[in-house]
C-alpha positions as CSV (number, residue, x, y, z in Angstrom):
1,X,-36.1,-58.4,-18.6
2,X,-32.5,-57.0,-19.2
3,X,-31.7,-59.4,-22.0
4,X,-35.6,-58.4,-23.7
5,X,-34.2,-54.4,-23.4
6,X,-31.3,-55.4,-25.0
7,X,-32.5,-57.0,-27.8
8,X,-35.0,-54.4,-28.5
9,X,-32.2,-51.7,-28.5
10,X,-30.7,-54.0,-31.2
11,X,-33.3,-53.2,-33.4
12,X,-32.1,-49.5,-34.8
13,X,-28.7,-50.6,-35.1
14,X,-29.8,-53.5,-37.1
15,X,-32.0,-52.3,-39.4
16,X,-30.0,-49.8,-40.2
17,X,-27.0,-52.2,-41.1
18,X,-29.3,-54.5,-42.8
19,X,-30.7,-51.0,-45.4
20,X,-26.8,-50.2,-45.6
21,X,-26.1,-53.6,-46.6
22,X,-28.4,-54.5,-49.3
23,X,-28.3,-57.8,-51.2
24,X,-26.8,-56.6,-54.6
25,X,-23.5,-55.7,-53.3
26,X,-20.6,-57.9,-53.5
27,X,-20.3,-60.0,-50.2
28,X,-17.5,-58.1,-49.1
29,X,-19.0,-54.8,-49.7
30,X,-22.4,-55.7,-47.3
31,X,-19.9,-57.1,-44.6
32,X,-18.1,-53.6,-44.8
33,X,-21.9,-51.6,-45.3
34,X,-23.3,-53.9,-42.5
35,X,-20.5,-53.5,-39.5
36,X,-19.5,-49.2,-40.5
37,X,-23.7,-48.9,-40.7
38,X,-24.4,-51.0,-37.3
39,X,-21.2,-49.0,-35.2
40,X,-22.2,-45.6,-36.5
41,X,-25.6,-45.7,-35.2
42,X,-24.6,-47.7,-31.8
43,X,-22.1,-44.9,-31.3
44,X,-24.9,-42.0,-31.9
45,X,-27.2,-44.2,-29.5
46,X,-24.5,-44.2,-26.9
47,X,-22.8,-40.2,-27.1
48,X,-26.1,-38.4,-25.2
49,X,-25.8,-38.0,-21.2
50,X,-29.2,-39.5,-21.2
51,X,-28.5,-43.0,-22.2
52,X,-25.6,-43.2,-19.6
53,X,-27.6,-42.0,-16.8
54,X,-30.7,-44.6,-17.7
55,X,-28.4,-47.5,-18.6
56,X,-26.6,-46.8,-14.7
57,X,-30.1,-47.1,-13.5
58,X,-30.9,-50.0,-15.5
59,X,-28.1,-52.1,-14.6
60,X,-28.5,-50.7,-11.1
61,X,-31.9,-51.4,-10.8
62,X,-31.8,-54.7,-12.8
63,X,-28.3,-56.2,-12.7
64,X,-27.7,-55.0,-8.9
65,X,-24.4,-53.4,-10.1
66,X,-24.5,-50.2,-7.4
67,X,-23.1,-47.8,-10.3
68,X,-22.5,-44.1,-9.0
69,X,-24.9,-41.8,-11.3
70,X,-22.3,-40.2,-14.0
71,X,-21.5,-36.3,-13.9
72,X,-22.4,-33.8,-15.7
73,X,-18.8,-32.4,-15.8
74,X,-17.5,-36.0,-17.3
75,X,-20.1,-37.7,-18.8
76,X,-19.8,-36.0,-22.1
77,X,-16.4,-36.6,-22.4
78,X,-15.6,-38.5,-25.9
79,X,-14.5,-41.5,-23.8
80,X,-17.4,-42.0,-21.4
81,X,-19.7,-42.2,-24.7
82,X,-17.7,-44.7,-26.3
83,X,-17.4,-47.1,-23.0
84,X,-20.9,-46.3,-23.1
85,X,-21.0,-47.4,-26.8
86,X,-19.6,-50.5,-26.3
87,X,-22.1,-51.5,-23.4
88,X,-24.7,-50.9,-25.3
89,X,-23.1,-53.5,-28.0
90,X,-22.7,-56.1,-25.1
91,X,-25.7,-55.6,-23.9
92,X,-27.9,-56.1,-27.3
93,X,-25.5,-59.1,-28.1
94,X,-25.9,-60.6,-24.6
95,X,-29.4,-59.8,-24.8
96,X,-29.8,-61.4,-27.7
97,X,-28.6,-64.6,-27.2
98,X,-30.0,-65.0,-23.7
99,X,-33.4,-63.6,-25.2
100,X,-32.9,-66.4,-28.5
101,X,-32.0,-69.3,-26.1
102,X,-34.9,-68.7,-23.6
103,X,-37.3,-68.3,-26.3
104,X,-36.3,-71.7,-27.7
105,X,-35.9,-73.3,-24.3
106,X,-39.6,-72.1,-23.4
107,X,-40.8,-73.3,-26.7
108,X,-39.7,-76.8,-26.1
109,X,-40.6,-76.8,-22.6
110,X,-44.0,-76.1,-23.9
111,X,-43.6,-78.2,-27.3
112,X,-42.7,-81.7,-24.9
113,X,-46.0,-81.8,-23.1
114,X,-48.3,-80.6,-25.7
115,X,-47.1,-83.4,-28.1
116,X,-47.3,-86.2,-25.1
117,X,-50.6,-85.1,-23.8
118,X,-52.2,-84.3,-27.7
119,X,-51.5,-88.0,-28.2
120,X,-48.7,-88.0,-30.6
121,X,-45.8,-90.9,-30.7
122,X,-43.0,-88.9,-32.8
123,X,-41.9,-85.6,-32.5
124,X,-39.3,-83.9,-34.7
125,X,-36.2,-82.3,-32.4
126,X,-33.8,-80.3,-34.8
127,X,-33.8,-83.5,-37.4
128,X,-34.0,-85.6,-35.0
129,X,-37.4,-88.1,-34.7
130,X,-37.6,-88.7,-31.0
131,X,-40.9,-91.0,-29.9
132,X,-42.8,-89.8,-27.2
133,X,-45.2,-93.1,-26.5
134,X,-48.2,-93.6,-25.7
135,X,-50.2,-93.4,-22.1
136,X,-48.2,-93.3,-19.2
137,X,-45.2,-94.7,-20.9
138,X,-44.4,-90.6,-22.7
139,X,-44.8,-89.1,-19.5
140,X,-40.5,-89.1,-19.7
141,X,-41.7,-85.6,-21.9
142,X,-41.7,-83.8,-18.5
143,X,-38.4,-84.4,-17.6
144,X,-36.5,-82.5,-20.9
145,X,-39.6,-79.5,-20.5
146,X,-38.7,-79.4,-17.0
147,X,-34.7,-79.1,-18.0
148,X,-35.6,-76.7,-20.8
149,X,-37.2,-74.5,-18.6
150,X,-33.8,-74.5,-16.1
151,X,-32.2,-74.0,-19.2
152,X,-34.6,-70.5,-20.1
153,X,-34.1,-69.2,-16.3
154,X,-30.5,-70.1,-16.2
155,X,-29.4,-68.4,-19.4
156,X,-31.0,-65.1,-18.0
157,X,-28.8,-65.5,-14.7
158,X,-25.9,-66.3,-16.4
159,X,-26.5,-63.0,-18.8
160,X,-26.9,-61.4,-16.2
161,X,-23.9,-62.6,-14.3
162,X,-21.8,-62.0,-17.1
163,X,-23.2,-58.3,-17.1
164,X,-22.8,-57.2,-14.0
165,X,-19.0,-57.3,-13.4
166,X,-18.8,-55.9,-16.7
167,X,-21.1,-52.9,-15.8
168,X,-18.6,-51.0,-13.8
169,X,-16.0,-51.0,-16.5
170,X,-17.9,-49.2,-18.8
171,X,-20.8,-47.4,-17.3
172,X,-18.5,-46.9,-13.8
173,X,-16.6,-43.8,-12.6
174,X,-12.6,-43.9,-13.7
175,X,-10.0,-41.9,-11.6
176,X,-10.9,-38.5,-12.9
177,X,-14.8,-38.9,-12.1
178,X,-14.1,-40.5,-9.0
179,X,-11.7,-37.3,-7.6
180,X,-14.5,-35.0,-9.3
181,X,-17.6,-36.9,-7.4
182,X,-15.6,-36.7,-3.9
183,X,-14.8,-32.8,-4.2
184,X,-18.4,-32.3,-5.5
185,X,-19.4,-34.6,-2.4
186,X,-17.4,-32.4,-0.6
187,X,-18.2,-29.3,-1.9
188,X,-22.1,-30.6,-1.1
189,X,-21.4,-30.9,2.6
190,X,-19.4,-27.2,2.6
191,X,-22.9,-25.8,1.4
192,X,-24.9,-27.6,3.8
193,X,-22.7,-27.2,6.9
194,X,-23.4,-23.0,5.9
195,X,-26.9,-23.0,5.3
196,X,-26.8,-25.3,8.8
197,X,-24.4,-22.2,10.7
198,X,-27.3,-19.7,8.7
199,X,-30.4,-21.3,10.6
200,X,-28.5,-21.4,14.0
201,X,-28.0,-18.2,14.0
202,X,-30.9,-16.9,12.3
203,X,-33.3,-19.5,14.3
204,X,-31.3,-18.9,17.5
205,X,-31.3,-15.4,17.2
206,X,-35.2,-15.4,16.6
207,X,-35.8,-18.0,20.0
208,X,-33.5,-15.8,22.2
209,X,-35.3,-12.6,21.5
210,X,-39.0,-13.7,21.7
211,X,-38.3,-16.0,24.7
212,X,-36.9,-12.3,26.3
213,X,-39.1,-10.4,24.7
214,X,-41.9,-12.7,26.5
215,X,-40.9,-12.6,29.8
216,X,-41.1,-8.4,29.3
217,X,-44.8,-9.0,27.9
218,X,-46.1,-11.5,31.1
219,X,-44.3,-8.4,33.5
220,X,-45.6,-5.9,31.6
221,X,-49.3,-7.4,31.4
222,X,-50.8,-6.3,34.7
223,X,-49.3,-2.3,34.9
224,X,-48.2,-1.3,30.6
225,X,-50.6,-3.2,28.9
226,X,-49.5,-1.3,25.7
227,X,-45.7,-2.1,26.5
228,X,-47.1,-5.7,26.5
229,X,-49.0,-5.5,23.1
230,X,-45.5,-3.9,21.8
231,X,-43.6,-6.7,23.3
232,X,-45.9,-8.9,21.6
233,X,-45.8,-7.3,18.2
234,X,-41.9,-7.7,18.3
235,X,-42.2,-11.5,18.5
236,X,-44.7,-12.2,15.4
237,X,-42.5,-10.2,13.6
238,X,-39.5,-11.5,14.1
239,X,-41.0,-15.1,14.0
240,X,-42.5,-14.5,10.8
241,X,-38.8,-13.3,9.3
242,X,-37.5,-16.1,11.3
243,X,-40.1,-18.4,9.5
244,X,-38.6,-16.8,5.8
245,X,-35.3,-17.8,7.2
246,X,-36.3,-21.2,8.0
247,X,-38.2,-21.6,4.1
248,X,-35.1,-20.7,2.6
249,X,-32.6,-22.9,4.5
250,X,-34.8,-26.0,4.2
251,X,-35.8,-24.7,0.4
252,X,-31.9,-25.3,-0.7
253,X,-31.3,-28.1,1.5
254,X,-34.4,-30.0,-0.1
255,X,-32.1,-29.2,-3.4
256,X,-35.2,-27.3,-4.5
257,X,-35.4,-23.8,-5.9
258,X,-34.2,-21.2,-2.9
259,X,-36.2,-18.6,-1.7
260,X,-35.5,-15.3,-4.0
261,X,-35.4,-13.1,-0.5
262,X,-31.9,-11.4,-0.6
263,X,-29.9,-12.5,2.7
264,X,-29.3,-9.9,5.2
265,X,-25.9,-7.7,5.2
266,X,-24.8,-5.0,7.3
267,X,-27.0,-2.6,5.7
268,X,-30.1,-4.7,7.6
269,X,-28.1,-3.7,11.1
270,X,-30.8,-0.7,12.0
271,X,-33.9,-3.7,12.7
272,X,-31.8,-6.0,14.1
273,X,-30.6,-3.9,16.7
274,X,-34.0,-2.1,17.2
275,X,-35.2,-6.4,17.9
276,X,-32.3,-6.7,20.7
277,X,-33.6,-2.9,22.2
278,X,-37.1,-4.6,21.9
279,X,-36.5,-7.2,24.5
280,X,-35.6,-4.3,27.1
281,X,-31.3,-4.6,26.4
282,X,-29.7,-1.4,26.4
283,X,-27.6,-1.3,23.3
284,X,-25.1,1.4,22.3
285,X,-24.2,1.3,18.4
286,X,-21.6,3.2,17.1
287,X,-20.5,3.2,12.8
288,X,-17.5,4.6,11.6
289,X,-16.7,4.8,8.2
290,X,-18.9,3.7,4.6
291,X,-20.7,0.8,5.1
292,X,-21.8,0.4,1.3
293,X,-17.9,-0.3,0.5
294,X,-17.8,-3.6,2.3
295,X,-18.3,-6.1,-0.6
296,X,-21.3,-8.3,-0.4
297,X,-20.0,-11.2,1.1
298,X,-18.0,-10.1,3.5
299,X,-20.6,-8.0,5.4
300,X,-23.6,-10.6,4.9
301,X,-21.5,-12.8,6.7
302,X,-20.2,-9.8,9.2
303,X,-23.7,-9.4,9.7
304,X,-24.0,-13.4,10.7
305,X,-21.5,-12.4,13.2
306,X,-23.0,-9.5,14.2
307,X,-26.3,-11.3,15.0
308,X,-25.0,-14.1,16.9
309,X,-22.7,-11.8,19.5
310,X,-26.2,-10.0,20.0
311,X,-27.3,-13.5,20.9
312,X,-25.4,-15.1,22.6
313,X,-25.2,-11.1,25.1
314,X,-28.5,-11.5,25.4
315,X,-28.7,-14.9,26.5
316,X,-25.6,-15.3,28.7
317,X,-24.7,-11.8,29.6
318,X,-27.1,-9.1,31.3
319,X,-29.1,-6.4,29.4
320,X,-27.0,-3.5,29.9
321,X,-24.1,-2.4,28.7
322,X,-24.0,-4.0,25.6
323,X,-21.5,-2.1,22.9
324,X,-21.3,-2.6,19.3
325,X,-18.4,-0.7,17.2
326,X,-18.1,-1.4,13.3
327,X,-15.0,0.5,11.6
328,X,-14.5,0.7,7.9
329,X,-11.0,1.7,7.3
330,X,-7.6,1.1,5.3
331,X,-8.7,-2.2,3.2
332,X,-10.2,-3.7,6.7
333,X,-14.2,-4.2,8.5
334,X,-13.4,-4.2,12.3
335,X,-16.3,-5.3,14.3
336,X,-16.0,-5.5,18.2
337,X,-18.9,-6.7,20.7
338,X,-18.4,-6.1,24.1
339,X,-21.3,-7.3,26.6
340,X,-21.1,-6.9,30.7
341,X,-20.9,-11.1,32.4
342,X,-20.9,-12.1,36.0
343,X,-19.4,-13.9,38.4
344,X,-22.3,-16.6,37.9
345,X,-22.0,-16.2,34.2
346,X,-22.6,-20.0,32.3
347,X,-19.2,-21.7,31.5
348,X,-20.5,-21.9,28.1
349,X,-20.6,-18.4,27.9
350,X,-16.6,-17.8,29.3
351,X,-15.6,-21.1,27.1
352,X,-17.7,-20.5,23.7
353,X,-20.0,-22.9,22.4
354,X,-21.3,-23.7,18.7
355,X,-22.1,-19.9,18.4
356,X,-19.1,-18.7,18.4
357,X,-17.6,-21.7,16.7
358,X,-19.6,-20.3,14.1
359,X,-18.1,-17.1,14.0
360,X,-14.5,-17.9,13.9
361,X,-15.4,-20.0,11.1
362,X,-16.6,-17.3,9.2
363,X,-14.1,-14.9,10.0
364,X,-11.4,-17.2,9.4
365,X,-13.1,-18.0,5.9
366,X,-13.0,-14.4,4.8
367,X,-9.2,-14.7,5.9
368,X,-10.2,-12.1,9.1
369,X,-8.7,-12.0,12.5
370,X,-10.9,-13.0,15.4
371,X,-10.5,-12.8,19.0
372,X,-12.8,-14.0,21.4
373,X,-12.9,-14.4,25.4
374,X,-12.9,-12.5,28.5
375,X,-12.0,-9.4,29.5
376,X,-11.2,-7.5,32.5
377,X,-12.1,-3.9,30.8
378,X,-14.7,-3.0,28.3
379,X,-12.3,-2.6,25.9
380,X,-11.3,0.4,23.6
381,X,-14.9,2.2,24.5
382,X,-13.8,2.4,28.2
383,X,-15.4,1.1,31.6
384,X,-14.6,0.1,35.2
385,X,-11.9,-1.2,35.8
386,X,-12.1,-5.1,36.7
387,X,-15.4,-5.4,35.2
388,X,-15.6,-8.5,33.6
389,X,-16.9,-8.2,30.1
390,X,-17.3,-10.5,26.9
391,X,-15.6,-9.4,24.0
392,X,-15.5,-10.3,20.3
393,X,-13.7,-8.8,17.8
394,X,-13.2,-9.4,14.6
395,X,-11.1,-8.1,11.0
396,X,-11.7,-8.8,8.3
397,X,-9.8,-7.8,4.9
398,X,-12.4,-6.0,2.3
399,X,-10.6,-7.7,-0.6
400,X,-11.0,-11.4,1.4
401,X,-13.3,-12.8,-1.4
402,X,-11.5,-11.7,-4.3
């Protein structure tokens, strides 16, 4: 099958060598017309990205060679299409004599037998007169169509041999391709590793809130039935934005086109905190400073941190006391969290788990300062003394993604 592709992509090159080459020229002059006509078209067949990409899945596919698909950064560089050039000349000549020599092997393997069994005594084998026999006496015939046919299937493994340690030479990745495929490889698994961190804390968020805001709905049931309805209300909403998160993540994961719905920033901090007052926390907000000068990535990923502090306070720590302070000043975003914990408090809460993982990570990204732990105050917004509280809290530089 490789060999019968290779001669058929022989035939461009050749009949445009043959028209270049015609028979009233001066031998030397068709020899010249013939090979300049032939390498001119072979190099034109060989310069698109196309042919690259389907003659790595051919000779993957076929030939078993386990090529790496070429880049679109390097594979229309001038040398790539000439390696890929020359392939495509040892493939059609390959192909062509492994396509030449099966033809003729399966032609005598067919020729022996039908002479022997149509009751012939001679037949002719390139000038040679050879006598078959009569009866049981020709039946040797099978033996050289038998061998012929070896000969037909072991020229197309032997092409094929020949091929395949050829194939990464000229259709494989040199140093430059390699070091490009490895940092976009690389690059693949920074993307997915954020869109991953984006549906923890977007999906986490979203669990923590409804599984709160349903405990408030069953309490509410018997004595506030319209507190329940509310309560209620809050969780198809935020499990219908939480299913818009979860389109979009798995959308560019998929590698198909995103979701067009803008991600959220700081500007989106009025519903998110009216969803963590929803599930009955007592939240105190204060903003100092213009918001709409932090640059756009910097506060949709303040916002990230934002949201999971809310979560993780409302899952670990209690429902009061919770304090949230964004500052815009001198070049920087500070953001500190502060939420009230007990004596009976998780260990994952007082140690950090993937959460906050997440956080530093984007912080230290941005090139911000983070500090995370326990307290024994409530920080710069005052409180008992030896209260134990949580406390995040973050800067990050305004000019961090420049």
């Amino acid at each position: 099958m490789y060999a019968a592709l290779g001669t058929a992509m022989s035939l461009p090159p050749l009949t445009a060598a043959i028209l270049f080459a015609p028979p009233r020229w001066p031998a030397e002059f068709r020899v010249l017309g013939f090979v300049l006509a032939f390498a001119v078209v072979t190099v034109a067949m060989g310069s698109p990205l196309t042919v690259r990409r389907v003659s790595v899945r051919l000779a993957n596919g076929l030939l078993g060679a386990g090529l790496p698909a070429p880049l679109d950064t390097t594979g229309r560089r001038w040398d790539n299409r000439l390696r890929t050039s020359v392939w495509l000349v040892l493939h059609m000549v390959l192909g062509g004599v492994v396509t030449a020599v099966s033809c003729v092997a399966a032609f005598a393997a067919v020729a022996f037998p039908a002479v022997w069994l149509g009751g012939e005594e001679r037949m002719a084998v390139f000038g040679l007169s050879l006598r078959i026999g009569e009866g049981w006496r020709g039946a040797w015939a099978l033996l050289p169509a038998l061998g012929c046919l070896a000969l037909a299937v072991g020229g197309s493994l032997g092409g094929a041999a020949v091929l395949r340690p050829l194939a990464p030479v000229f259709l494989g990745h040199r140093l430059g391709e390699r070091l490009a495929a490895a940092e976009e490889r690389m690059n693949l698994l920074a993307q997915r590793n954020r869109l991953a961190q984006e549906l923890h804390d977007s999906i986490g968020h979203t669990l923590t809130a409804s599984t709160i805001q349903a405990a408030v709905a069953v309490e509410l049931m018997g004595t506030d039935p319209a507190g329940a309805r509310r309560a209620l209300n809050n969780i198809e909403e935020t499990s219908r934005a939480a299913m818009d998160d979860l389109d979009h993540v798995l959308g560019m994961l998929r590698e198909e086109r995103p979701s067009t719905a803008p991600r959220p920033t700081l500007a989106d901090l009025g519903p998110l905190v009216e969803q963590v007052r929803g599930t009955g926390a007592e939240l105190a907000v204060e903003v100092q400073g213009d918001l709409s000068r932090v640059p756009a990535t910097v506060s949709r990923e303040a916002y990230r941190v934002v949201q999971e502090g809310l979560t993780n306070a409302m899952r670990h720590g209690g429902k009061d006391g919770i304090r949230l302070r964004t500052t815009v000043r001198d070049g920087w975003l500070e953001m500190e969290l502060i939420n009230p914990v007990g004596a009976g408090a998780p260990a994952r809460q007082r140690r950090g788990g993937h959460g906050v993982k997440g956080i530093k990570d984007r912080v230290r990204l941005l090139r911000g300062e983070i500090h995370v732990g326990v307290v024994d105050s409530a920080g710069s917004d005052g409180g008992d003394v030896g209260e134990t509280h949580w406390r995040i809290m973050a800067r990050i530089p305004l000019r961090s993604v420049s």
